[in-house]
C-alpha positions, 0 to 999 in steps of 0.5 A, a space after each residue: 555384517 558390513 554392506 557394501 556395493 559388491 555384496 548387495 545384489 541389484 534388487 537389495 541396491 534398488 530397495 536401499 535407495 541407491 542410485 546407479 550412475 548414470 552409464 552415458 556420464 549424464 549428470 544428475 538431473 537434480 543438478 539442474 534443478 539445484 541450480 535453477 532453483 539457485 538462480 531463482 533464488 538470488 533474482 527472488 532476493 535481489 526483488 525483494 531486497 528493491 521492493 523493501 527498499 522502495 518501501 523504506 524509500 516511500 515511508 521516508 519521503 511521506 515522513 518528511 512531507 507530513 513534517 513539513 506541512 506541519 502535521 504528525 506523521 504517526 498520526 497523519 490519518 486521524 487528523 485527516 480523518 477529523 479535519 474531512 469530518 469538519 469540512 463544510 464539504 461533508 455537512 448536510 446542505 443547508 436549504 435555501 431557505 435556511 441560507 436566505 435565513 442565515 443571510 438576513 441573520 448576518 445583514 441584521 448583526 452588520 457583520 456584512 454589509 447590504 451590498 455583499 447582502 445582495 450579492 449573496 441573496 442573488 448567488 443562493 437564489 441563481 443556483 440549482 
């Protein structure tokens, strides 16, 4: 048995999914949407083809400053990490007795001499 439009009744058309045109010669409005959802798409690549091209652009410029100031860029965070580590500015602050102390050390070895001695007793002793 062939089914067709004519032999079909308008409750069977209902119940098989088929859609009637539209008698006033609208369109479709699923066109509409399809065509939303075409310009969406294309502004959507477009973003995304910018947003990896940026990415690309600024991994190739932080690749080419860390060659030239001499460090390994695939390694770049742990050598920082290690040289912050050592930095005088994480050590524990030494007392200024143990600077004073330090500083006598130095004078007695005359690795510095009684001026720059006293230069430096009197900048531990004026700081806070």
């Amino acid at each position: 048995m062939n089914f067709t439009e004519e032999s079909l009744d308008g409750q069977e058309i209902v119940d098989f999914g088929m859609v009637q045109p539209d008698p006033f010669g609208n369109s479709n409005p699923f066109d509409d949407l399809v065509v939303g959802f075409g310009v969406f798409g294309v502004l959507f690549a477009v973003a995304f083809v910018a947003v990896i091209g940026f990415i690309v652009f600024v991994a190739v410029r932080n690749y080419k400053a860390s060659k030239n100031a001499g460090l390994d860029p695939f390694t770049l965070q742990t050598e920082l990490a290690v040289r912050a580590a050592k930095s005088q500015m994480l050590a524990p602050r030494q007392s200024r007795e143990q600077r004073l102390a330090e500083l006598e050390d130095l004078l007695a070895r005359r690795v510095i001499t009684p001026e720059e001695h006293q230069r430096a007793r009197m900048k531990i002793l004026t700081e806070d």
